[in-house]
N, C-alpha and C positions, 0 to 999 in steps of 0.2 A: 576320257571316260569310257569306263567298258560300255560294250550294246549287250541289251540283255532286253530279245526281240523274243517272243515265244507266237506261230501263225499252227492256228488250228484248223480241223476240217471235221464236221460228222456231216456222216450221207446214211441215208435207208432208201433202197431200193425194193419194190413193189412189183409185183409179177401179179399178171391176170391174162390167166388161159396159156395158151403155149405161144402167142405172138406180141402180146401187149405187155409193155412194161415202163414203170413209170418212176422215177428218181429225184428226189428234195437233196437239197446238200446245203449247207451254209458255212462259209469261209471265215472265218477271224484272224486279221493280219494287226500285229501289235495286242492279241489277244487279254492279255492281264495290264494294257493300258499303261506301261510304264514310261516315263519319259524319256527318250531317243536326244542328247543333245549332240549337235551337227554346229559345223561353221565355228571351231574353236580358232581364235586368229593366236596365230604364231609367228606373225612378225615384231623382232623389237627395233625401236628405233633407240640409236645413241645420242648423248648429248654432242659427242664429235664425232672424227676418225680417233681411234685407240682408246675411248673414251670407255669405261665401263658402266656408267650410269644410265639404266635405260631410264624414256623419257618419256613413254608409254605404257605404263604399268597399270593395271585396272584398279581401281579401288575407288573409295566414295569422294578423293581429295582431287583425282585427276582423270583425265578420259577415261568413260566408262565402258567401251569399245577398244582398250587398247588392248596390249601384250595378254593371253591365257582368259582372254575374255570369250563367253560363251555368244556369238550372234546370234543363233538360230536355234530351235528345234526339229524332230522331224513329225511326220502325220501324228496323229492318236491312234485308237483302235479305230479300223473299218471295219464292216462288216457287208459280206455279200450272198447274194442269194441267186441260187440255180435249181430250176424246177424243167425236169425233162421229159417227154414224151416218144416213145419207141414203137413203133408200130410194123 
């Protein structure tokens, strides 16, 4: 599956007098929340040696963990926060 990750960043920065200045920012990683699937298994098992029936195929009749099966996802959006002080 494609990844289709988008991480954003807005910041404003704040000046008061000629030595103090003061900065908000906030991060968004996975920003538009899209789901990331990770841990796709790509082993097949055969019924023998030469055999070409695999024996681990996913679907609703046999292991649902087998062959092209999705195990995992990855995070959701996070989000983070930075507020800074310059003196």
């Amino acid at each position: 599956p494609p990844l289709n990750n988008w991480d954003l960043s807005l910041s404003k920065r704040f000046v008061f007098g000629e030595h103090y200045k003061f900065e908000a920012r906030l991060d968004a990683f996975n920003a538009l929340n899209h789901t990331q699937f990770n841990g796709i298994n790509t082993t097949a098992n055969f019924a023998s040696p030469g055999s070409t029936v695999i024996t681990n195929l996913a679907n609703s009749t046999t292991n649902l963990n087998g062959f092209g099966a999705i195990n995992s996802i990855r995070p959701p959006r996070n989000l983070q926060w930075m507020l800074r002080f310059e003196f």
